[in-house]
VOTORLUM-505274 format. One line per 3 residues: number of its first residue (from 1); their letters; for each residue x, y, z of C-alpha. Coordinates in nm, 2 decimals, decimal comma, padded with zeros to 4 digits. Each point is the difference from the previous one (the first is absolute). Layout:
REM VOTORLUM-505274
NUM = a = X/Y/Z  ...
END
This chain:
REM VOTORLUM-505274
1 = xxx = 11,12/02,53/08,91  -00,01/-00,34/-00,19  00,30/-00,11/-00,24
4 = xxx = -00,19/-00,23/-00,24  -00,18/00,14/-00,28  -00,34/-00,17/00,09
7 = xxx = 00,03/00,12/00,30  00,01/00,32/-00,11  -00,28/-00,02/-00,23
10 = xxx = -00,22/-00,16/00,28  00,11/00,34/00,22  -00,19/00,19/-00,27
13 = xxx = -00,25/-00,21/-00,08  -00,11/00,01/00,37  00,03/00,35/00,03
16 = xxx = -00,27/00,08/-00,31  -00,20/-00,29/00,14  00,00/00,18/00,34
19 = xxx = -00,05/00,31/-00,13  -00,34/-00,13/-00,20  -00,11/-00,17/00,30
22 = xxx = -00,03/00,35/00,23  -00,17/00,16/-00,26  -00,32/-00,28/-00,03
25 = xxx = 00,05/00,01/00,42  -00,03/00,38/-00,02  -00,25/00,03/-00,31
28 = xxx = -00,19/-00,27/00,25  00,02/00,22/00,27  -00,10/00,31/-00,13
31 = xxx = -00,34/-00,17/-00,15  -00,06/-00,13/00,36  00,04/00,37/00,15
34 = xxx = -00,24/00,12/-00,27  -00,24/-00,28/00,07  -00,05/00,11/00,39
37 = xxx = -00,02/00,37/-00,13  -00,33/-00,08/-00,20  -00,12/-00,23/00,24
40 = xxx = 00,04/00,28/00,27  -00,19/00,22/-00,25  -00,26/-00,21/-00,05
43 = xxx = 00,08/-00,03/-00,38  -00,15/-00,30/-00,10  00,06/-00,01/-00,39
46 = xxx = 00,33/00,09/00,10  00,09/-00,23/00,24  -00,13/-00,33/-00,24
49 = xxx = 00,21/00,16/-00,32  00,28/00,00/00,24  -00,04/-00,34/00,16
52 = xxx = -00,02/-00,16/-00,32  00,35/00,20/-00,10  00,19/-00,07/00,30
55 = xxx = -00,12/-00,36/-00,01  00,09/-00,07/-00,36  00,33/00,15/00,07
58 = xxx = 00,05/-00,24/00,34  -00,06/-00,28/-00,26  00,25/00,12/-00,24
61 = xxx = 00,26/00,01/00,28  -00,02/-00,37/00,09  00,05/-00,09/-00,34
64 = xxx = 00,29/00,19/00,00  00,13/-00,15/00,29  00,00/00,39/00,20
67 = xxx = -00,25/-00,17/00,26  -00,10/-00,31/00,15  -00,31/-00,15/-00,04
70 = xxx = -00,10/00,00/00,33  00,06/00,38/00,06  -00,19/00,10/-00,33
73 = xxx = -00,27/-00,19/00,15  -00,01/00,22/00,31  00,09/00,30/-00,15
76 = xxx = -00,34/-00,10/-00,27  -00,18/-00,10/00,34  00,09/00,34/00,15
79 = xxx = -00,17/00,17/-00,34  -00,31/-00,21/00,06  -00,04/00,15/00,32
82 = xxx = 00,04/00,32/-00,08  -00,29/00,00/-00,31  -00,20/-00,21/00,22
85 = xxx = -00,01/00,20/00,27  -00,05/00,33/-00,19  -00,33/-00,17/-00,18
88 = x = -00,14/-00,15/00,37
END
């Protein structure tokens, strides 16, 4: 446990920042799991409504510093693949 006040505040500022972080991860996550579901159902209106979610929200977690650019781009890459091959 840190003496110095700043320290301190850092402690808690990392732990709200940390906490914020596993929720976009998991919110992430979750739209990725429903993403496969409708692709495995063949659920193509779906599947785009949902790829256009999950990708906006892979966006908004770069800016926010939750992801790094290159995985967002392979996590997006990984949705184009998915649509794609539901509509081939």
């Amino acid at each position: 446990m840190p003496n110095i006040k700043q320290q301190k505040k850092r402690m808690r500022l990392a732990e709200k920042q940390r906490l914020r972080n596993r929720q976009n991860k998991s919110a992430i996550r979750t739209l990725f799991k429903k993403l496969q579901t409708s692709v495995e159902e063949q659920d193509q209106a779906t599947a785009e409504a949902l790829a256009l979610q999950l990708t906006s929200s892979i966006d908004k977690a770069v800016t926010k510093g939750v992801l790094h650019k290159n995985n967002a781009a392979h996590k997006k890459s990984r949705v184009a693949h998915l649509v794609g091959s539901l509509s081939a």
